[in-house]
N, C-alpha and C positions, 0 to 999 in steps of 0.2 A: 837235602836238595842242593845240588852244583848250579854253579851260575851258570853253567851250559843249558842244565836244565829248565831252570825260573826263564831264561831266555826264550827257549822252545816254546813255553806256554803261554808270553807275550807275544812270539812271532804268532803264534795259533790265533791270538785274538785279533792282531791287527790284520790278518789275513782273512779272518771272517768278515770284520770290519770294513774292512776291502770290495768283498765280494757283493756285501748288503748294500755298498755305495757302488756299486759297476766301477770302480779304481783301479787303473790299472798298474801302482804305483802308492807309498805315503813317504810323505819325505816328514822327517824328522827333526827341528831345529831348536825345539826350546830347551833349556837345561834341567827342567824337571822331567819331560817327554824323555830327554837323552839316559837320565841315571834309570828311569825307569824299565824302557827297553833292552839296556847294559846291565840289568842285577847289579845297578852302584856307580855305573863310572861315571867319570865326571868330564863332561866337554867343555870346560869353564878354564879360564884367565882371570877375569873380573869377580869377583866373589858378587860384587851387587849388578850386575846384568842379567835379566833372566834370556840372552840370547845366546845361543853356547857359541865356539868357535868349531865349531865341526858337526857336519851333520849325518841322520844314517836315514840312507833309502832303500824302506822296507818294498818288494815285488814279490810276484805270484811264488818264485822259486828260489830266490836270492837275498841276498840284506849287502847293504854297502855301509862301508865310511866314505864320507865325502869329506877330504880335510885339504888346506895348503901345506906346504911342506914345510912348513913352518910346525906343525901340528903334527903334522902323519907320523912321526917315528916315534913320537911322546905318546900319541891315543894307541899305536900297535902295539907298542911293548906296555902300557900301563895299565888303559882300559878297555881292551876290548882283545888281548894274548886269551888264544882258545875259544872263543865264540863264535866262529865262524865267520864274521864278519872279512869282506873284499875290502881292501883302502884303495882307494881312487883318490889319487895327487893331482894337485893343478899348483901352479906356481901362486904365489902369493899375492902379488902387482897384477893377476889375473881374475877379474871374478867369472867366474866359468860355471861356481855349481847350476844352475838352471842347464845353460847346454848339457850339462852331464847326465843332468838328472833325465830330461827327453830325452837323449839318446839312448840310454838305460831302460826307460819305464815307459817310454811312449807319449802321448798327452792328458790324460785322463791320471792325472797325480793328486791326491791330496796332499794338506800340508797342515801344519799346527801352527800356522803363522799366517797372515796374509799377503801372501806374497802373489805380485802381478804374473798372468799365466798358470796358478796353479791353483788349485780350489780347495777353498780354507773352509775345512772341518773340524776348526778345533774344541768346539764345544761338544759335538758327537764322542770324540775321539778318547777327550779327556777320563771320558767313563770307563776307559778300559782299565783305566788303574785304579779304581775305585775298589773292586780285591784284592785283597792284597794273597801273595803267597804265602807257602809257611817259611819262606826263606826271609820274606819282606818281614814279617811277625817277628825273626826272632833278630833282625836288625833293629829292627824298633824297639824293643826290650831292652837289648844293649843300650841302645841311645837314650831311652828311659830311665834308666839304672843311674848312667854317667851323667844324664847333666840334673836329677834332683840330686845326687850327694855331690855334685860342685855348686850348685847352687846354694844347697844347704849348710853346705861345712863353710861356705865362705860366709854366709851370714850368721853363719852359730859365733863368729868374730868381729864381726862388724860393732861399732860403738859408736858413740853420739861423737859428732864431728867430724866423721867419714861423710865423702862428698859423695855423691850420686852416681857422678863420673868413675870416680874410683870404684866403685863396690860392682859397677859393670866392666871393668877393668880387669878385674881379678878373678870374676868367672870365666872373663873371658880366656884368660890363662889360665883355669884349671880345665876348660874344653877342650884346647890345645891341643892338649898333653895325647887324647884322644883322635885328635885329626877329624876334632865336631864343629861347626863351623857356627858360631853367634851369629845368628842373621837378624836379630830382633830383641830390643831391651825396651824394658819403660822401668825406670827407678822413680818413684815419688816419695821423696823425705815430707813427711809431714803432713803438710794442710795439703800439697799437690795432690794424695792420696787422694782426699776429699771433691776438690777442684776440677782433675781429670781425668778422662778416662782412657788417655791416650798418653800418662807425662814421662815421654821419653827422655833420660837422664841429663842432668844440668849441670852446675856449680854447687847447688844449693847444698848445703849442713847438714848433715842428720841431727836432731836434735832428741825424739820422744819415740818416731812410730818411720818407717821404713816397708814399700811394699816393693815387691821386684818382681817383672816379668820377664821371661826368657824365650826367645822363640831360634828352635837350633836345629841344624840339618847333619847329619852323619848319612854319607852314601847315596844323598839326594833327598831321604825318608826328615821331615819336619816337625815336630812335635813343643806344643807351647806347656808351661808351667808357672803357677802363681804362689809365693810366700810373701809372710804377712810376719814381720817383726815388731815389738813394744819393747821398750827401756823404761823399766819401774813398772807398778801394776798398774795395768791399763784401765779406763772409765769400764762401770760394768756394765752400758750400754753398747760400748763399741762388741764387748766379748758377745753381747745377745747378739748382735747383729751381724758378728763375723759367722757363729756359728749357725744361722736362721740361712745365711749366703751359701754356706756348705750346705746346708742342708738344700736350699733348691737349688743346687748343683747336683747331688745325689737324687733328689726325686726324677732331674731333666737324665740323667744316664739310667736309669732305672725301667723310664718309659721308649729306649732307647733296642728297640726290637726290629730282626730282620724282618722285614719283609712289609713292616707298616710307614706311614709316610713320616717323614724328618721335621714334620712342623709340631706332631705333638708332642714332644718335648720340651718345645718354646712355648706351645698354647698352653699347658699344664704350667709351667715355669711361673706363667701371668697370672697364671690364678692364685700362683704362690706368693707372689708379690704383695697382690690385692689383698688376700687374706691374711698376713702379717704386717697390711698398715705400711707395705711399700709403693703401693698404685701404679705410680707414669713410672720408677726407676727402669722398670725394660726398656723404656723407649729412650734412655741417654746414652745406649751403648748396644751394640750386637749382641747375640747373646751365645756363637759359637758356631760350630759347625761341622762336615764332616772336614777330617785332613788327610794326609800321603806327603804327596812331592810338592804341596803349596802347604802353607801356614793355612788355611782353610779353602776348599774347593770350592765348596757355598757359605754363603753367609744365611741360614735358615732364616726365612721371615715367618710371620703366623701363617701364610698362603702357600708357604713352598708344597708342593706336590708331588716331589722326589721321595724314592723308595731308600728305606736303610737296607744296604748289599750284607749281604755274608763276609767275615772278616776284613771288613770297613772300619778306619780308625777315625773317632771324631773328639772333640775336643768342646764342650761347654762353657763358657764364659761366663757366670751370670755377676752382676755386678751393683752393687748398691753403696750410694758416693759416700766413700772412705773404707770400703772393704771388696774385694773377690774373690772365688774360690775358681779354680783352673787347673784342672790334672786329664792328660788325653787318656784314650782306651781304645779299644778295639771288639767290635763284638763278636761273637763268637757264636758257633752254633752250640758250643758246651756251656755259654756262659761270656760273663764280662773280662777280660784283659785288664792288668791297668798297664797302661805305659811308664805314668811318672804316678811316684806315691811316694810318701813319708820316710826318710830313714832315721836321721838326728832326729826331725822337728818331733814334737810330741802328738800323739797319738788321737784322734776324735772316731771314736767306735759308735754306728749308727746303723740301722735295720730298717730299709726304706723301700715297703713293697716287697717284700721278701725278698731281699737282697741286702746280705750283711756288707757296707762299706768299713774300711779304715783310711780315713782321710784326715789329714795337716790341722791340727790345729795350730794358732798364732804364737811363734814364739816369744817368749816372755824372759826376758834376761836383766 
């Protein structure tokens, strides 16, 4: 599939989209909305804004860029050469896009933003990227591929006295290399593991036990990943209970079927907890959700009522204090995806619900 093409099949949606809202008009401006619509490109400056610098306005019969000219010759020739897309300039010291946009599309405009004058659908909307393409699939795979074996090979090196700071340092240079972009670390040397569920990188020492998480966007597509390092043999409580975390990580993707709602996953998840003598740990953390073009779309609670789509990528977290297990997927109608899996780390072979897993076990160096 051509980016011309994946293009088409999103213009098709938001123009159904369109029709089902009486819009006569959707303007375009968030930076995951942008790569998505573009098969990839990127309407970004700021790497940590999720505002782009340029936007597209999709109509009954046309698609625009709406950029300053500051913008316009970089988005023409980089991300949007051959998709059809109109550029519409306005000088810089001008904010004009709204006049543009009316005069273009009339007044009945959606927008993925809430912007005054235009009427914000971005919760509707956001669902349109919720399938993914087979072209999105196999960008995800790529990205999947590249940041476990950067993440991995950089910790298969990693030894006690490496800061926190540094060891997200150096994946973050081995992403690079790929043009993937670290949007998201949490390094806990040690007892942080334990402490929190959120310990995004410090000063602190490695000294016994190192867990790292990685959350990275390539093309706009975002996909998180959890490893789990020991220096010397580790207690054989932490190993019961890294491997008890993988496994209800494997049972929550396992119950993880088109067409059924997104909360049993988590409600099963609970009862895994309970029943291995973990209880409340669901409740100190999320436990995951579906993802695309955010680090997760939803955060599933036990009540969500949302359906799993047909090749929808989602992302499980489950988490119990001082260990996680975290690899995305995608489901499929032949079956499960994985995004991120094992390559260095060593191997845990497991059969959960008639579905053979191979998932990370903790490295041990």
């Amino acid at each position: 599939m051509t980016r011309l093409e994946e293009v088409k099949i999103k213009l098709e949606r938001v123009r159904k989209f369109m029709d089902g809202k009486g819009l006569s008009g959707m303007l375009i401006k968030k930076q995951p909305n942008f790569s998505w619509i573009t098969a990839g490109g990127l309407n970004m400056v700021g790497i940590a804004t999720e505002m782009g610098v340029t936007s597209v306005l999709v109509t009954k019969d046309n698609c625009y860029l709406i950029a300053n000219k500051i913008e316009a010759p970089r988005m023409k020739d980089e991300e949007i050469d051959g998709l059809g897309f109109e550029v519409v300039s306005h000088e810089w010291y001008e904010n004009r896009e709204l006049e543009i946009v009316k005069k273009i599309a009339g007044e009945k405009v959606g927008c993925d933003s809430p912007i005054p004058g235009l009427i914000h659908v971005e919760g509707e909307f956001n669902e349109l990227r919720y399938e993914l393409t087979e072209s999105e699939i196999e960008r995800y795979l790529y990205l999947g591929e590249k940041l476990s074996r950067a993440l991995e090979s950089v910790l298969l090196f990693t030894k006690p006295g490496d800061v926190e700071a540094e060891i997200a340092g150096r994946i973050s240079a081995e992403l690079w290399k790929y043009r993937i972009d670290p949007t998201g670390f949490m390094v806990a040397a040690d007892d942080r593991a334990r402490l929190y569920r959120h310990p995004i990188p410090t000063m602190k020492k490695v000294e016994r036990l190192v867990m790292v998480s990685v959350n990275a966007r390539y093309k706009g597509l975002i996909t998180t990943v959890t490893r789990m390092v020991h220096f010397g043999e580790p207690p054989k409580q932490l190993m019961k209970q890294y491997e008890e975390n993988v496994e209800i990580e494997c049972i929550m993707i396992s119950r993880t079927k088109i067409g059924e709602k997104m909360n049993l996953p988590v409600l099963a998840a609970i009862e895994e907890y309970k029943k291995r003598g973990y209880h409340d740990e669901w409740k100190l953390h999320h436990q995951g959700g579906p993802m695309g073009y955010y680090a997760r779309d939803i955060r599933v609670t036990p009540d969500c009522q949302q359906i799993v789509r047909k090749n929808q990528a989602f992302c499980w977290n489950p988490t119990i204090s001082g260990t996680k297990s975290e690899d995305g997927f995608i489901v499929t109608e032949s079956g499960l995806l994985m995004i991120t899996k094992p390559f260095v780390f060593p191997r845990l072979e497991l059969k959960v619900n008639g579905v053979h897993f191979i998932r990370p076990g903790m490295l041990i160096l």
